[in-house]
Every structure is written in C-alpha cells, then in structure tokens.
C-alpha positions as CSV (number, residue, x, y, z in Angstrom):
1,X,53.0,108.5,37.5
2,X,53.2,105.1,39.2
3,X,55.8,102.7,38.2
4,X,56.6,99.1,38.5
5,X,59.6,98.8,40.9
6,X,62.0,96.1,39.1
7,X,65.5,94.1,40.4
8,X,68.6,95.7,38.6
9,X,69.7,92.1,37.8
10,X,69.1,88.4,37.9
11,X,65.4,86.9,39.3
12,X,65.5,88.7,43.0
13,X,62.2,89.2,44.2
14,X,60.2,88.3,40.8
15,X,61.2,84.7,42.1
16,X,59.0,84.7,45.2
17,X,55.8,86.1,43.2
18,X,53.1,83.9,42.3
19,X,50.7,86.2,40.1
20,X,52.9,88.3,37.5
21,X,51.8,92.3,36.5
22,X,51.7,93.1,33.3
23,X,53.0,96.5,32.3
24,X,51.9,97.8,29.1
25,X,53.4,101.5,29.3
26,X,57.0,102.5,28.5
27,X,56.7,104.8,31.2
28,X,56.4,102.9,34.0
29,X,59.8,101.0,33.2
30,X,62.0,103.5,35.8
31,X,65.6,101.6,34.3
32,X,65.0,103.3,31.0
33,X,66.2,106.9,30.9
34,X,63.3,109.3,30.6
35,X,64.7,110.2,26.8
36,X,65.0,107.3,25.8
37,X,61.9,106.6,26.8
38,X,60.2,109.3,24.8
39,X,61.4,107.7,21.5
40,X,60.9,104.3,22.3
41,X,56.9,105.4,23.2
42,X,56.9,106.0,19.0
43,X,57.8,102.8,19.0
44,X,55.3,101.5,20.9
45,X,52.6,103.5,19.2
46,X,53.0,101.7,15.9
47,X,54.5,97.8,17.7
48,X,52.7,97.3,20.7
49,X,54.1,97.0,24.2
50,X,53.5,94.4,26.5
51,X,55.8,92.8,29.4
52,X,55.9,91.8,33.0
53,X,57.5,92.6,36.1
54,X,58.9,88.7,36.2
55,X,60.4,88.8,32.5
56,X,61.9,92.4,32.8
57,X,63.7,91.2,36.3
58,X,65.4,88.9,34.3
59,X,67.5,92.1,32.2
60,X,70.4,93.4,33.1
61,X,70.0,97.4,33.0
62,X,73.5,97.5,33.3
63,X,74.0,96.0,30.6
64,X,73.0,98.1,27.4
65,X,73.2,94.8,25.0
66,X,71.7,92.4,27.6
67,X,69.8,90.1,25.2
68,X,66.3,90.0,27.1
69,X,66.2,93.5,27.1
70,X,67.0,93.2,22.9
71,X,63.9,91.0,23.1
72,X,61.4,93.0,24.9
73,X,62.3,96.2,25.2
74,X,61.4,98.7,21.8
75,X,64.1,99.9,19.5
76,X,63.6,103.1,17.4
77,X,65.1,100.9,14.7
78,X,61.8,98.9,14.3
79,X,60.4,102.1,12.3
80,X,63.0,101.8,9.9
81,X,61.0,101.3,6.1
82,X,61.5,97.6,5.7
83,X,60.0,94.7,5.1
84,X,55.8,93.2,4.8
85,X,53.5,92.8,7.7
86,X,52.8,89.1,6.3
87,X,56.5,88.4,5.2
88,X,55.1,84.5,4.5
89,X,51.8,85.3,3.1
90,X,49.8,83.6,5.1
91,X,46.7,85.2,4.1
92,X,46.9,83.4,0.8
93,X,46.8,80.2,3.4
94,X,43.5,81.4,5.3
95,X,40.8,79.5,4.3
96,X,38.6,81.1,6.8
97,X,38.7,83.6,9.7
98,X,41.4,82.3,12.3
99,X,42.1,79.3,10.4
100,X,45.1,78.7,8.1
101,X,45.9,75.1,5.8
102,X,48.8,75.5,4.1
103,X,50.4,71.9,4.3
104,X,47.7,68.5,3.8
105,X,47.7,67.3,7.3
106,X,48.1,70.5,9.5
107,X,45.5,73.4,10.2
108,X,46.6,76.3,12.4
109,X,43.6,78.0,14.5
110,X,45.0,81.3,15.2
111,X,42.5,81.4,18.8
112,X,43.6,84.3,20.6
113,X,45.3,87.4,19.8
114,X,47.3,88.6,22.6
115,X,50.8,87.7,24.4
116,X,51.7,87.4,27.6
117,X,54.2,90.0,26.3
118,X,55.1,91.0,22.9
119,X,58.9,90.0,21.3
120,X,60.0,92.2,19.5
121,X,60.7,90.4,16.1
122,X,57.2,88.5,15.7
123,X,56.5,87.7,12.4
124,X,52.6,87.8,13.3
125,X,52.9,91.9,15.3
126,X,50.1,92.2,12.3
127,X,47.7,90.8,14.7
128,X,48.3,92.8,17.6
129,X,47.5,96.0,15.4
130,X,44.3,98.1,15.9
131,X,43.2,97.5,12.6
132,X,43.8,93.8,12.4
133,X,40.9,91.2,12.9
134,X,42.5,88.0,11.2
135,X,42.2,86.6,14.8
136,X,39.1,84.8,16.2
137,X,37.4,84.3,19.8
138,X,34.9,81.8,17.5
139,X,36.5,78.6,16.3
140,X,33.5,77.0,15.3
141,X,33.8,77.4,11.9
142,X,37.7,76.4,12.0
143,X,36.2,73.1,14.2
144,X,33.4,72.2,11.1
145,X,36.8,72.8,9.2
146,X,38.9,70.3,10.3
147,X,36.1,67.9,11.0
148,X,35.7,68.0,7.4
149,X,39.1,67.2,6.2
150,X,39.6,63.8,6.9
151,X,43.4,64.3,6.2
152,X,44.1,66.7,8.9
153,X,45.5,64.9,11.6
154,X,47.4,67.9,13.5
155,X,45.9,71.1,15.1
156,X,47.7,74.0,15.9
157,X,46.5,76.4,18.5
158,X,48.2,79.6,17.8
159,X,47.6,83.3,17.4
160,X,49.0,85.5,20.0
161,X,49.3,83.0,22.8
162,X,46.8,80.0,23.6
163,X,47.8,79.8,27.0
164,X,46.8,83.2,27.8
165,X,43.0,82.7,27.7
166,X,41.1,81.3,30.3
167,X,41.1,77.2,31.1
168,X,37.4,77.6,30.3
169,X,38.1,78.4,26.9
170,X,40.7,76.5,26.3
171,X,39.1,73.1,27.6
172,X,36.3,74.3,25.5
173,X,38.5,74.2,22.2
174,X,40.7,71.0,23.4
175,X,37.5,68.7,23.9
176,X,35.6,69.8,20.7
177,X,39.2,68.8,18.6
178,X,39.2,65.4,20.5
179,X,35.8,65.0,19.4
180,X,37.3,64.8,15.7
181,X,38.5,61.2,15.5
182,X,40.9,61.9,12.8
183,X,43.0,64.6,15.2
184,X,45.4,62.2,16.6
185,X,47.9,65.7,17.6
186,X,46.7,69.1,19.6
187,X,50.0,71.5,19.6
188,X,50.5,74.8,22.0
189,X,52.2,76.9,20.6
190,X,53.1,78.8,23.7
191,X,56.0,81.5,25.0
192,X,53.7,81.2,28.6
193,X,56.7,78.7,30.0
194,X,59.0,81.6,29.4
195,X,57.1,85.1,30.0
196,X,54.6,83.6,32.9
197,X,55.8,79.8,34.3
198,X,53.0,80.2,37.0
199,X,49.9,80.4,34.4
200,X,50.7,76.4,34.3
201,X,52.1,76.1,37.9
202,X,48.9,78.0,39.2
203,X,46.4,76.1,37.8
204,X,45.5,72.8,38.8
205,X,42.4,73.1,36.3
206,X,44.6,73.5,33.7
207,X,47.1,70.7,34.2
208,X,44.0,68.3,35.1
209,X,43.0,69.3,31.2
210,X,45.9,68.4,29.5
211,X,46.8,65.2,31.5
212,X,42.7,64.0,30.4
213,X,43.4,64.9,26.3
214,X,47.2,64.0,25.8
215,X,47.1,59.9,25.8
216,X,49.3,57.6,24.9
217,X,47.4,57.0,20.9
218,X,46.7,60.8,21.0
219,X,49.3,63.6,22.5
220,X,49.4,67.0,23.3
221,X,52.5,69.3,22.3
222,X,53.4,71.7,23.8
223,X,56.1,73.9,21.3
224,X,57.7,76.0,23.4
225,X,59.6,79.1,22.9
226,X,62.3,79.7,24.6
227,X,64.9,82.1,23.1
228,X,67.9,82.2,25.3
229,X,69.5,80.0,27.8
230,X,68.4,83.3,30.7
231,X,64.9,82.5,29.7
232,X,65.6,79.1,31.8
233,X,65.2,80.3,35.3
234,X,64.7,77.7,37.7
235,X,60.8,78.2,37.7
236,X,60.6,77.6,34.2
237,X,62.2,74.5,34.5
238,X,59.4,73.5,37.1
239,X,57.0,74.9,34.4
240,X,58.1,72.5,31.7
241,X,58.3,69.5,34.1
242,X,55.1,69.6,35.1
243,X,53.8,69.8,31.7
244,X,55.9,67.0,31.4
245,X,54.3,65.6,34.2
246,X,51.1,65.8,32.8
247,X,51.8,63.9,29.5
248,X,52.4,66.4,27.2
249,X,55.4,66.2,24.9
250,X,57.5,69.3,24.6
251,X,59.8,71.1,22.0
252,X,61.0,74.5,21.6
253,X,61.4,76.4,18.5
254,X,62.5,79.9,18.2
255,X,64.2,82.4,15.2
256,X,67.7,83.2,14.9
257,X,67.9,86.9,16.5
258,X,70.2,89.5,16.1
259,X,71.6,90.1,19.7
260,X,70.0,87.9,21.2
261,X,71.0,84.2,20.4
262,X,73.2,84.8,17.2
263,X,76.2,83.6,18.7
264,X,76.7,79.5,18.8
265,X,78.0,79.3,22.3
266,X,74.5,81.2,23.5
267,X,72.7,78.9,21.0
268,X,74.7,75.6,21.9
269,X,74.0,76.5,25.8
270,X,70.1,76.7,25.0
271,X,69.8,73.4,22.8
272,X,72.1,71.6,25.7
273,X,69.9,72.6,28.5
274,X,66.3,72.2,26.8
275,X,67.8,68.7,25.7
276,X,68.2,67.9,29.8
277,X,64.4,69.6,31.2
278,X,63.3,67.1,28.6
279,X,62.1,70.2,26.1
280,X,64.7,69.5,22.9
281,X,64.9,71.9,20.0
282,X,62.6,71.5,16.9
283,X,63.6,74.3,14.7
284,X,65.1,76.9,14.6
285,X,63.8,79.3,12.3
286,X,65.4,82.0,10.0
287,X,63.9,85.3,10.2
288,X,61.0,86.3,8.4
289,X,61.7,89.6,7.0
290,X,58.7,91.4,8.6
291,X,58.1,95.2,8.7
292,X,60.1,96.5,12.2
293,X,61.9,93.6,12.3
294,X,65.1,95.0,10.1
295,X,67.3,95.1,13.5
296,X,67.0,91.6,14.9
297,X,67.7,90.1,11.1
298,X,70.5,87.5,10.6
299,X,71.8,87.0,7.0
300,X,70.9,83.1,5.7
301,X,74.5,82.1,5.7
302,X,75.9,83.8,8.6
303,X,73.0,81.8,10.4
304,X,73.7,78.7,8.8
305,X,77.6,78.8,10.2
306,X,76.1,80.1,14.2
307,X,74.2,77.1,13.4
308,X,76.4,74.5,12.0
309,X,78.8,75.4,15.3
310,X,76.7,75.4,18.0
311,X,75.5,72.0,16.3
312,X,79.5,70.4,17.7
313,X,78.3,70.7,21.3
314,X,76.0,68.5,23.4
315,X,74.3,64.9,22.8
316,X,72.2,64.3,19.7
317,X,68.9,65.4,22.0
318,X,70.5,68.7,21.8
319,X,71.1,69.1,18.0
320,X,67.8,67.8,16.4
321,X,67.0,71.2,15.5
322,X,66.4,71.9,11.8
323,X,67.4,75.5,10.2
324,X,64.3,76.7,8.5
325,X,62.7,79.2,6.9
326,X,59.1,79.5,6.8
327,X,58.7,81.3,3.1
328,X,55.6,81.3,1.2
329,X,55.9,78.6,-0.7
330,X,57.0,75.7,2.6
331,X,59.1,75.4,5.3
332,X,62.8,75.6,3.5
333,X,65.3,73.3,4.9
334,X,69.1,75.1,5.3
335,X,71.3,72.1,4.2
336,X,75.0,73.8,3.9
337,X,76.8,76.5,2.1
338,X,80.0,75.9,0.5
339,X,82.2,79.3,-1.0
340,X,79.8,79.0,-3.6
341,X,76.2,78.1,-3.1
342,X,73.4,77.6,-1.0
343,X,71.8,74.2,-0.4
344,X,68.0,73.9,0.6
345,X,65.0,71.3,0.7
346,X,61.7,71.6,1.1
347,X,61.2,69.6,4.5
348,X,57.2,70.9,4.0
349,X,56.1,72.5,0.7
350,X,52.5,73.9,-0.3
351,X,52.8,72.7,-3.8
352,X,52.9,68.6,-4.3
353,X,55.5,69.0,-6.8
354,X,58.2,70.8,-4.5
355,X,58.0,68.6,-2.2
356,X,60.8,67.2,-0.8
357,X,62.7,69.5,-3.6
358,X,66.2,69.9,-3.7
359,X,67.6,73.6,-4.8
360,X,71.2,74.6,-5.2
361,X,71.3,79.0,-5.0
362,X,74.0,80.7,-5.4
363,X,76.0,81.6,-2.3
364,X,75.0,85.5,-1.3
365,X,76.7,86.5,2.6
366,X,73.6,89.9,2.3
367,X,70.9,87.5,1.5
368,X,68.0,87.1,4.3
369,X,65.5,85.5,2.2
370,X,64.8,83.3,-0.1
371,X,63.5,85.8,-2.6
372,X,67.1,87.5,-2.0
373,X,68.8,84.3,-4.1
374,X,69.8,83.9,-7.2
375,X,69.5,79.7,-8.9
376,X,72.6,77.9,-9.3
377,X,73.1,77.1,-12.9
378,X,72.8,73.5,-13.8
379,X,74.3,72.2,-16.7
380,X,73.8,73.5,-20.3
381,X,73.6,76.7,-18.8
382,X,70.1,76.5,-17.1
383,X,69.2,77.4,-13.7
384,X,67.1,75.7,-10.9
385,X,64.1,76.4,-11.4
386,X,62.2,78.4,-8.4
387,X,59.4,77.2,-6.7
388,X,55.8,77.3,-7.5
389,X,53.2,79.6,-6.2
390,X,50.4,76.7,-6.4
391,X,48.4,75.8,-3.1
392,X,48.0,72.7,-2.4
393,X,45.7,71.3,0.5
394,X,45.4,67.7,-0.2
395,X,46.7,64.7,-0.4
396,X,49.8,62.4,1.0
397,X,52.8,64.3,2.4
C-alpha cells in the first residue's frame, strides 16, 4: 500500500507544490490510526471521499478537534439515521436535467458533478452518489432555458464544482450565457480558491476567460467558500487577488458548522480577513438538515447568538453577511430571538405572496429547521400562518 506522505502541521511543503494530488482512499492517509481507519472506510462507502495532499497539510493531526480535519475527514457519525438527501427539495425546483428556477430572476445550472474534495456536511452529497444523475455534462437544454426566460438575469454555475472541469468547457458554457443578452450576471460557485488555489493561479487560459466575460455592464462572481480563517493560507489569498485582478467580483458564503466555525471569535476572524483580500461575506447559511450531516448541525438560535457576536467585530465590509436558511419554500432571513420567539423574513421566497414575509415562531433552543417551529400566536388567539408550498417562477422580485 502506497501512501501520500503529509506535513504534521501548518502548510510546510504543500506550499512549494504547484500541481495538487488528490487522494481518494482512507487508506492512504498514514495520520489516521489504522482502526480508525477501518470504520471511517464505512463511511466513505456510503459519503464519498475526496481530498488533497495541499488541504490535508493544513490539519493538525495533533489535534483530534482541528476544525479542517472536522471538515474533510469522515466521521462514523455521518451514518447515524437522520435527515433527507434533498433536505430543500430542490427537485420540486428542477425544471429540467441540471437546471433548477426556483426564484424569478435566477437559474442554477448544476454543470459538473465532482469536487476538488468533498466537505463533509454538503447539502448536495446526493450528487456525488452512484445512483444519482441529477447532474449534467450537456447544458444545452439549461442554455435554450434561460434564453427563453426573458426574466432571468442571473446564472449560477453549480453542481459539484465548476472550476473543476476543464477551461475548455468552461469557456464553452461562459460564452454561450453571454450570448443571452438578458444575463447581465455569470456566478461561480467555487470551494477551488480554498481546496486548489493553483487551478486559477496555473492557468493563464483561465484568467484570460474571465477578465474577456466580466465587464463593467456585465460581471462575473465568483462566490467563494471559505469555511475557516486556516482555509486562508497565503496562496489563497494570491488566488482571490488575481481573480480580483481579472474583474471578477468576489463573496464568500458558507454554513454554520459544528466544530468547525461555530464559535464567533473563529467566525469574526473569517468575516474580518475576507473583508481585507477584498472577498466579504454574503451569507452565511444555516444548515440544511441533510442525511449524514446530524454531527456538524447547529441549533437555529444558538447560531443566531455565534452570529449576532461575531457581528461586534470588524468594519461593516466584514459583517454584511445575512443568517439564512435555504428551506423549501425561500431563502429565510434569521432576524433575532428574544426569550420568547423567533423572528424571520423571506429575503427570497418561491411563492409571490411570501415574499418579503415577516413570521414571528416561537422560541425553540432544539430547533434546526424551520419545519422544527411552532407560529407565534397573534392576537385573538390565531397563529402565523406558515408558508405556502406554491412555485412560483415569474414575475418582479
């Protein structure tokens, strides 16, 4: 058995390498004990596996709760009986292979379905199942799509991770969406910067493309994911200047994770730092409760108080973030929580009428969800009413 030989802390040698190697099996990680090993391999039978040397040179083996490890590395937890594959539902948003609407002016092309590693609390680990095939190397019919809907003004390339397939493809998809007149934003929704900084830094092709499509009446996004402020080595930084470099715009937005940025110091430090590279928070989202993902789960108002702290530090670049949740129905807006209720809006909401809605729930310190809440009563004794199923796909925002 070969093996991947790996620095015992910080960057070391992973700094000086220009072409990252992926690792794929458990057992070529030597800093996990060979038990251990043998149960997280159950693990990885059902979750995939997927890393590389660069991104595990950033753990701390010595450390047993070393958040990047948390991030990458399987727990035996994950086959614990909880929660939906599709916690959001986003099939009932696919109006065709690889191609979600759920909000008027926004379609999602979900163009590629592998990582340059895998996190361990995706909501989408779905699509990196054997059986799945939600994904699509084809986006012509997603293309015809959009060129259709006047009303869509944003694209989102998604999936897995855009910036993983080749610059062929990728210039491919970019100059067929700037063909659509209509598309006046292309967003990347990328953890690349973070798992792989040279993919960008390498590629002269690459950055040639996006400094062509991203101009000044039409811009590329990059929405980066960085989870924690180790993810922002010093060649990451360089990553996300160049991009900048280039003319696209960049945000980050990650979930609230258990062990791994659930603590407002850890989550004040990463909003600080992405404000200064020039990469400033976006949202940051509550968990979705997705099957495996049981250990990494923060409850809704323990989140909103990590939150609401880590929000005293730092310029406003560093707390433009917005607390979300992205449940079935819209992206849910965390407002406050008093000793007795919950306070949300619907910042984006599939249904006209919910838009912009206001709810008052009742405070519950175990609730993860939405679904987990109870409505406020208002007065005379009725409640709130909950939100409605209805899709809706047209129209003003």
């Amino acid at each position: 058995m070969t093996t991947i030989p790996l620095p015992q802390t910080g960057l070391g040698a992973a700094a000086d390498a220009r072409r990252v190697k992926y690792v794929r099996d458990i057992d070529k990680i030597p800093n996990i004990p060979p038990e251990e090993r043998e149960n997280l391999k159950r693990v990885a039978e059902k979750y995939v596996f997927r890393a590389n040397d660069y991104y595990l040179g950033l753990i701390d083996w010595n450390d047993p709760n070393d958040p990047i490890k948390q991030l990458i590395i399987p727990r035996v937890e994950e086959l614990s009986d909880w929660g939906n594959l599709d916690a959001s539902n986003e099939a009932a948003v696919t109006v065709s292979k690889g191609v979600q609407h759920k909000y008027p002016h926004t379609v999602l092309l979900l163009c590629n379905e592998v990582c340059g590693a895998y996190c361990r609390y995706c909501f989408r680990k779905r699509l990196f199942m054997d059986e799945n095939d939600e994904v699509t190397n084809d986006v012509s019919e997603g293309l015809r799509y959009i060129a259709a809907n006047p009303n869509v003004t944003n694209v989102l390339l998604t999936g897995g991770d855009p910036l993983l397939m080749s610059t062929r493809r990728l210039r491919e998809i970019i100059e067929a969406i700037r063909k659509i007149d209509h598309v006046k934003i292309i967003r990347i929704g990328s953890k690349m910067p973070a798992f792989d900084p040279w993919r960008f830094l390498n590629d002269s092709e690459l950055q040639d493309l996006l400094a062509r499509y991203s101009t000044p009446h039409k811009r590329i996004y990059l929405m980066a994911h960085f989870d924690h402020p180790r993810e922002l080595t010093d060649i990451a930084i360089e990553g996300i200047d160049r991009f900048i470099r280039c003319g696209v715009i960049c945000v980050n937005q990650c979930p609230l994770i258990k062990g791994i940025n659930d603590d407002p110091q850890v989550l004040s430090n990463l909003y600080r730092k992405l404000s200064w590279i020039g990469c400033p928070p976006y949202y940051l989202f509550q968990g979705r409760p997705t099957a495996g993902n049981e250990p990494y789960e923060v409850p809704i108002v323990r989140g909103w108080e990590i939150f609401r702290e880590a929000l005293r530090y730092g310029s406003g670049l560093a707390r433009r973030a917005r607390y979300c949740m992205s449940h079935e129905t819209g992206k849910i807006e965390i407002l406050a929580v008093d000793e007795k209720h919950i306070y949300l809006r619907y910042h984006r909401a599939k249904d006209e009428a919910n838009r912009g809605r206001f709810m008052i729930y009742k405070r519950n310190d175990e609730a993860y969800w939405l679904d987990h809440l109870e409505p406020a009563e208002a007065g005379g004794g009725e409640k709130f009413p909950h939100t409605s199923p209805d899709v809706f796909l047209d129209g003003p925002e």
